[in-house]
Structures are given as C-alpha cells and as structure tokens.
C-alpha positions, 0 to 999 in steps of 0.5 A: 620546219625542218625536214629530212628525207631519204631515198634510194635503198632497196635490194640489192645483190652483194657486190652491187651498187647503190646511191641513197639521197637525203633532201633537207629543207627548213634549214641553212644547208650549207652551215651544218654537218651531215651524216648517214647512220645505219642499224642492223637488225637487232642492232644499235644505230652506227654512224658510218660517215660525216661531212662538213668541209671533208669527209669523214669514215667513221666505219673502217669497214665502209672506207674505199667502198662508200662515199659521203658526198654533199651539194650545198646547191641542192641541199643534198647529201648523198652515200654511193654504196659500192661492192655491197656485202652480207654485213652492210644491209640495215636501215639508213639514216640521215643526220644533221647536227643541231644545237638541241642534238642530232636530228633524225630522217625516217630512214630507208632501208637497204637490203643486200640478198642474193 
C-alpha cells in the first residue's frame, strides 16, 4: 500500500526557517514525481513546486526562498522554507503522481505568527 507522510510544520515567526519532510513507502521512489501542494485557509489547494529530475517552481512567489529536494536513497522528499511570510501559512501537502491521479498525504500544518 502506498503511503505518504508529512512531517515538520509548526510555528514559526515570519522570516524564519522550516524544512517539511515527506516519507513515502509501498512505491518505486525514484521513478515517480513528487510535489508539495499548500491550501490557506479558505482557500484552494496550490501546487508550489515539483521535482523529477529538476526542480520545478510553480509558485513565483516561493522562488528563491523555498527548495524542493528529493533523496531516492530514502524515499524523501523535502521543502526547506525560508524568510517565511504572512502569505505562506497553510497546511502542506505531499503529492505524487500516478496513473490513477495524484495521491495525497494528510498534510502538516505551518503556521507563520509572530
């Protein structure tokens, strides 16, 4: 079975740091793309980045702070958030897609307050 998990958000001052985590299992890793996805509160699911062989930065607002990373070794993949602002709070999602569609984590939420 294939799983998706998410790790890392919480809350943070603006401007500060965080690196979410999402450990994948039940799949070959290193053939597929993976992608993190974020909804505001009230808001649609967004897709800000995507990697397969390079990064992709969907989000132009999140280009030059975050990073989209992966490690086929560990079945990883990873978003270093920096200078984190008022705009960027929301629950984060890890995606992969599949030949049915995009499958989902659950999410971890990232909170940006002062």
């Amino acid at each position: 079975q294939e799983q998706l998990v998410e790790s890392g958000g919480g809350l943070v001052q603006p401007g500060g740091s965080l690196r979410l985590s999402c450990a994948a299992s039940g799949m070959i890793f290193s053939r597929r793309t993976w992608g993190w996805y974020r909804q505001g509160l009230g808001k649609q699911r967004e897709l800000i980045a995507y990697v397969g062989n390079i990064p992709i930065y969907v989000d132009s607002f999140v280009k030059g702070r975050f990073v989209i990373s992966r490690d086929n070794a560990k079945n990883m993949v990873y978003l270093e958030m920096s200078d984190l602002k008022p705009e960027d709070p929301g629950v984060y999602y890890c995606i992969t897609a599949t030949e049915l569609g995009i499958q989902w984590g659950q999410g971890t939420q990232v909170t940006v307050s002062s």
